[in-house]
VEXDREN-2710 file (C-alpha; in Angstrom, 1 decimal):
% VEXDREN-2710
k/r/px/py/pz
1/UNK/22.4/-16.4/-17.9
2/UNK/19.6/-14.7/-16.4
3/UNK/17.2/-17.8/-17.0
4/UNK/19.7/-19.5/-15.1
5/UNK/19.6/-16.6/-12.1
6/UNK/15.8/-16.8/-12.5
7/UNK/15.5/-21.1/-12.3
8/UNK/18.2/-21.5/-9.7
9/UNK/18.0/-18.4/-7.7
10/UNK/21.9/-18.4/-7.5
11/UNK/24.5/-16.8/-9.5
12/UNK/28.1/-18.2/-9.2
13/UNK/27.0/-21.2/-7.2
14/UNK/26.1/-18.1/-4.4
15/UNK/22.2/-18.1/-3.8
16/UNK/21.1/-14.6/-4.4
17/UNK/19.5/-12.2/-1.8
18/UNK/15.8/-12.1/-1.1
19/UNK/14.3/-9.0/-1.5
20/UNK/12.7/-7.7/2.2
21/UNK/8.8/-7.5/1.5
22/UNK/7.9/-3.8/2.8
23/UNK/4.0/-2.2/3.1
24/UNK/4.1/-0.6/0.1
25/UNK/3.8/-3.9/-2.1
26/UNK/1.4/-5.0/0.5
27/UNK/-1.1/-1.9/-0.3
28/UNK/-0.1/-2.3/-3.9
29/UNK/-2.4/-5.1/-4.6
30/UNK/-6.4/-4.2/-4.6
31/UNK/-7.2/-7.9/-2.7
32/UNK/-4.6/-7.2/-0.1
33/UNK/-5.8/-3.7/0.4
34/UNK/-9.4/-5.4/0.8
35/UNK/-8.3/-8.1/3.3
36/UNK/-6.6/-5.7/5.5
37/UNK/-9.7/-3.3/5.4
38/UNK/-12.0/-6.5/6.8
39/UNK/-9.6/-7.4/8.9
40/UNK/-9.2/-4.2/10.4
41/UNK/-12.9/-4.2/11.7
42/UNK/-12.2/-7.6/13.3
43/UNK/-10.0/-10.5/13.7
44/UNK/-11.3/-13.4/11.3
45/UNK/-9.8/-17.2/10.9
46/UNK/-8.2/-17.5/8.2
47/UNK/-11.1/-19.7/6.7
48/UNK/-13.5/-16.7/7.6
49/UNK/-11.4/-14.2/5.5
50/UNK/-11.0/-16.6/2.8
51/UNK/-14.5/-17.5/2.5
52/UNK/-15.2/-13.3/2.1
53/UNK/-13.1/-13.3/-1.4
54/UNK/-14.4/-14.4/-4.7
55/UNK/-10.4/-16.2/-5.1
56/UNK/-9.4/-19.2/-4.4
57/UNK/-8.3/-20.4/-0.5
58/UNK/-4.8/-20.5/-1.9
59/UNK/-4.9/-17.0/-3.4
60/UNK/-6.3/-15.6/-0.2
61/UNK/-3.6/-17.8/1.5
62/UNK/-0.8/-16.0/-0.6
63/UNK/-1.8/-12.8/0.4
64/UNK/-2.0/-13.0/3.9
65/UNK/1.6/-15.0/3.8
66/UNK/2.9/-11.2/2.4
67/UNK/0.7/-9.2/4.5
68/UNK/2.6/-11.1/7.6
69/UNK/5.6/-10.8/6.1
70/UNK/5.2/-7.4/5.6
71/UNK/4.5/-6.7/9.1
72/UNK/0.6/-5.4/8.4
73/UNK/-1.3/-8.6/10.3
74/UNK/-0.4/-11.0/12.1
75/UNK/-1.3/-14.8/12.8
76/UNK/-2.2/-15.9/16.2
77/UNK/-3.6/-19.5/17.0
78/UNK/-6.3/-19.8/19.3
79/UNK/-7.1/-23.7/19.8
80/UNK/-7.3/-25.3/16.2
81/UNK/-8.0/-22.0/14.4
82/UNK/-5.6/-19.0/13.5
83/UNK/-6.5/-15.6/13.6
84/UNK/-5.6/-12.8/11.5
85/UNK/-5.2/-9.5/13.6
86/UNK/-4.3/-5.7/12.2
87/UNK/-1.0/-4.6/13.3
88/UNK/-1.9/-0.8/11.1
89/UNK/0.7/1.0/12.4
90/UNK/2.9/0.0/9.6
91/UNK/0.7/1.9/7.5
92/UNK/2.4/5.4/9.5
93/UNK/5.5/4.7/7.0
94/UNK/3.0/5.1/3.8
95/UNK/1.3/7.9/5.4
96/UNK/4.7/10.0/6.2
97/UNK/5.5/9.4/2.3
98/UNK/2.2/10.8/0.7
99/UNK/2.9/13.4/3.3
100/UNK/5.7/15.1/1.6
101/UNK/4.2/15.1/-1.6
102/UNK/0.8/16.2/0.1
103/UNK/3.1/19.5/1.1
104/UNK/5.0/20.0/-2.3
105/UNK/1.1/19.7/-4.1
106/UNK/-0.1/22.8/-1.7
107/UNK/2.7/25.2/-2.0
108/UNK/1.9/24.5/-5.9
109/UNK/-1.9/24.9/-6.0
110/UNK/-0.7/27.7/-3.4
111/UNK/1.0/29.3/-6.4
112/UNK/-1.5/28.9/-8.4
113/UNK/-4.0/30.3/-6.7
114/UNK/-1.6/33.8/-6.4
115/UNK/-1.2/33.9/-9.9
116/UNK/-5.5/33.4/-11.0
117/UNK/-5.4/36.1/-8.1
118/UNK/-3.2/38.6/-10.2
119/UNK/-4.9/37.7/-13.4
120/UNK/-8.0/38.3/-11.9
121/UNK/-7.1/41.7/-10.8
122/UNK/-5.6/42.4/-14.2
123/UNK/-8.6/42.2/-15.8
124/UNK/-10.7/44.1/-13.2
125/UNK/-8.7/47.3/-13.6
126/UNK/-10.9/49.9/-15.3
127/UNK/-9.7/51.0/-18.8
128/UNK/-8.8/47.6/-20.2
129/UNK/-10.3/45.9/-22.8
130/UNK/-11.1/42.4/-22.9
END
């Protein structure tokens, strides 16, 4: 059954939902991260980007089709070339995520800097052994 979900990409004769491509699988892949970091310096053909990869054309290809879809570059044709351009403020979603965790990390090294603190002073009193 799920073969059949997998080859057909329907389930009871009903073709299944595609999954919306989001920035977090676009950052996810090490290529795509590089891709948006040259193209974020300056828009590039898509033959110019390509040719800055050691991948093939149709790998390169593949990666800016997500990095469109996900809303991260976009594709603008200029004559008989097409240009890849940064559109980064998509990346404000991933940077409001890691903020939250950034703030649950500090109140715990905050923590734990209050308790070396009282160990600290623990040990300094005069009279104890060590």
């Amino acid at each position: 059954m799920i073969a059949f979900i997998f080859a057909t990409g329907t389930l009871h004769n009903k073709p299944l939902i595609k999954m919306r491509r989001d920035v977090f699988q676009a950052i996810a892949d090490p290529t795509r991260r590089n891709i948006i970091n040259v193209i974020a310096h300056e828009s590039l053909t898509l033959n110019s980007v390509a040719q800055r990869f050691d991948i093939s054309r149709q790998a390169v290809s593949k990666h800016i089709k997500i990095l469109n879809e996900c809303g991260l570059i976009i594709i603008r044709q200029q004559g008989r070339e097409h240009y890849c351009h940064a559109k980064l403020e998509k990346l404000n979603e991933v940077a409001v995520w890691v903020e939250q965790y950034r703030k649950i990390w500090e109140e715990r090294f905050d923590s734990l800097d209050s308790i070396v603190e009282e160990l600290k002073a623990k040990q300094k009193k005069p009279g104890r052994k060590k």
